[in-house]
C-alpha positions in Angstrom: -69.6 -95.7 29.4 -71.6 -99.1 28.8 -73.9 -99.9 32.2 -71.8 -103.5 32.5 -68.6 -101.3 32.3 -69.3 -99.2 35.3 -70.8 -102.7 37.3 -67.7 -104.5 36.8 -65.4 -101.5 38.1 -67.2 -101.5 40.5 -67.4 -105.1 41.2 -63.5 -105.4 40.3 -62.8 -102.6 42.8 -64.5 -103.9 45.9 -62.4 -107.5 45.1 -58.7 -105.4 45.1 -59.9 -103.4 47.9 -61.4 -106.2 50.1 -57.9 -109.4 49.4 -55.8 -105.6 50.3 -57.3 -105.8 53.1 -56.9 -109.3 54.5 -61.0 -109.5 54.7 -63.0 -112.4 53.0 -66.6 -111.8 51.2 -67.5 -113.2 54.6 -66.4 -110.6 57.0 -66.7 -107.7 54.5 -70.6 -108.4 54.4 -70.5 -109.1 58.5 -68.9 -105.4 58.4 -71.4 -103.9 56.0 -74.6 -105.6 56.9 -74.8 -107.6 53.6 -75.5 -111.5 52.5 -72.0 -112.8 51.9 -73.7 -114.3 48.4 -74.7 -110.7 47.7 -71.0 -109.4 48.0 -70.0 -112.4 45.8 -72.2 -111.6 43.1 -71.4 -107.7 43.3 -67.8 -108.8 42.7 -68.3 -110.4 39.5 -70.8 -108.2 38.0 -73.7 -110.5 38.5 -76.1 -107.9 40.3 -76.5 -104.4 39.9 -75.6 -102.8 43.5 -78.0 -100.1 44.1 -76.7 -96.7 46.4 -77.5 -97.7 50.0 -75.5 -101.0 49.5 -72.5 -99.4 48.0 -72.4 -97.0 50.6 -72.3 -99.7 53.1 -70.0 -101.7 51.6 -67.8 -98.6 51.4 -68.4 -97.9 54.8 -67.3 -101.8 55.5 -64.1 -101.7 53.3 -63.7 -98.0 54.9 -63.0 -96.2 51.7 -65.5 -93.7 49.9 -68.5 -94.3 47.5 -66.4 -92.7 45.3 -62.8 -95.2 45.8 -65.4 -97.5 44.6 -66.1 -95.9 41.5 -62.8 -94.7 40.3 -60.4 -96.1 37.6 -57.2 -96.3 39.6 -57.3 -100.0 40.7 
């Protein structure tokens, strides 16, 4: 699996999981402690998100690190 591959899952995931939710980049970074531009460019693959931010961002969308990682969505 190609490094980009895995950062747009990623990015793609945290998108489905956040408009599922009713939230917008704005609230989900309130919720996770993040700059709402830092969520935007984690969405479309712009930035490489390291651990600690994923974990809060899971911990904002209330999923785990790993529903962020998977293939299903």
């Amino acid at each position: 699996m190609a490094d980009d591959d895995i950062i747009e899952r990623i990015g793609l995931n945290i998108t489905i999981i956040r408009e599922r939710r009713g939230l917008t980049q704005e609230k989900l970074a309130e919720l996770a402690g993040l700059h709402r531009a830092y969520i935007g460019q984690i969405e479309r693959a712009e930035k490489n998100i390291g651990l600690k931010n994923l974990e809060k961002i899971a911990n904002g969308l209330n999923v785990s690190v790993r529903t962020l990682l998977d293939n299903q969505y």
